[in-house]
N, C-alpha and C positions, 0 to 999 in steps of 0.2 A: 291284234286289231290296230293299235296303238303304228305298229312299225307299217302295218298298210297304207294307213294315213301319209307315215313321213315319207316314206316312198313315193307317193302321190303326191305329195306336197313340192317332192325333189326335182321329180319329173318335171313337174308343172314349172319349178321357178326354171329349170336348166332349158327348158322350152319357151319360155317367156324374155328370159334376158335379152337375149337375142332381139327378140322383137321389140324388147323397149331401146334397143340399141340404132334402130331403124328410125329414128329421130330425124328431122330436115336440118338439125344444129351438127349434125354430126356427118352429113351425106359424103361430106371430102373424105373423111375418115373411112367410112366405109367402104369406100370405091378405092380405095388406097390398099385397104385391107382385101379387097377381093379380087387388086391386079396382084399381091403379092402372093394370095394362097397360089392365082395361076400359075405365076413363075415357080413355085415349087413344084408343082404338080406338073409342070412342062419340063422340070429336072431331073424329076422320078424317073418320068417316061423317057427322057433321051440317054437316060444313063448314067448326067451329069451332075447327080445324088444318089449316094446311098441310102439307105435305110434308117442309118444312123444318123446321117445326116439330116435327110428328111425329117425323120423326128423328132431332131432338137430343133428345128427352124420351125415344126407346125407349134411347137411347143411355146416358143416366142411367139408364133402370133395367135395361141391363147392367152399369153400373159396380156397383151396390149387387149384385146376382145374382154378382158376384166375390167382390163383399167377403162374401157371405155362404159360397160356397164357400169359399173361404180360411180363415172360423172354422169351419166345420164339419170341414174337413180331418183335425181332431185329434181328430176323435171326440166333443170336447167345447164349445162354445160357451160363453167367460165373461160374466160381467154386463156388461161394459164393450164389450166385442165385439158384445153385442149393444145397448149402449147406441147405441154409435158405428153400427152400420146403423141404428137405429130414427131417429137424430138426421140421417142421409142420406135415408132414404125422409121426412121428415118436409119438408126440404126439396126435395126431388123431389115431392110433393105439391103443394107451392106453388107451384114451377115447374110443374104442370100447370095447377093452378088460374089463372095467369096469363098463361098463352100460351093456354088456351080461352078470354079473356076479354077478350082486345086486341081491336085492330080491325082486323087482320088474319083473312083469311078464304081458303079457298080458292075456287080459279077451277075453276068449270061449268061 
């Protein structure tokens, strides 16, 4: 019973974050994060990422999707907090920009 609860409780928070992340303090952020998953996801499909690539790149921008849950948690997002995300997506960016651009390709 006990472990039904935390499952349900798990669910609940892993389905919530997100939405507390949908904040008006953080709208650049989000839009920033959602042209970035595109570009993956436009890399997958043209070839221009592997799998393994792919995966370490979705995996940075869960790191940054934490860290933005985390300042949003207190209701208020500071300059610095969102400094320090804007300066992670910015190198998350470039880590995309260069694993689409190697010579690594995926297999047809």
């Amino acid at each position: 019973m006990k472990s039904m609860k935390f499952v349900t409780a798990a669910v609940f928070a892993a389905l919530a974050l997100p939405a507390l992340a949908q904040t008006t303090s953080t709208q650049r952020i989000d839009q920033r994060q959602k042209n970035q998953q595109q570009r993956i996801d436009q890399g997958v499909k043209s070839g221009q990422l592997n799998r393994k690539e792919a995966a370490r790149l979705e995996k940075g921008q869960a790191r940054i999707q934490k860290a933005e849950g985390k300042a949003v948690a207190d209701g208020k997002v500071t300059a610095r907090e969102r400094a320090r995300i804007e300066k992670a997506q910015d190198r998350e960016s470039r880590r995309i920009a260069r694993e689409k651009h190697d010579k690594q390709r995926a297999k047809k």
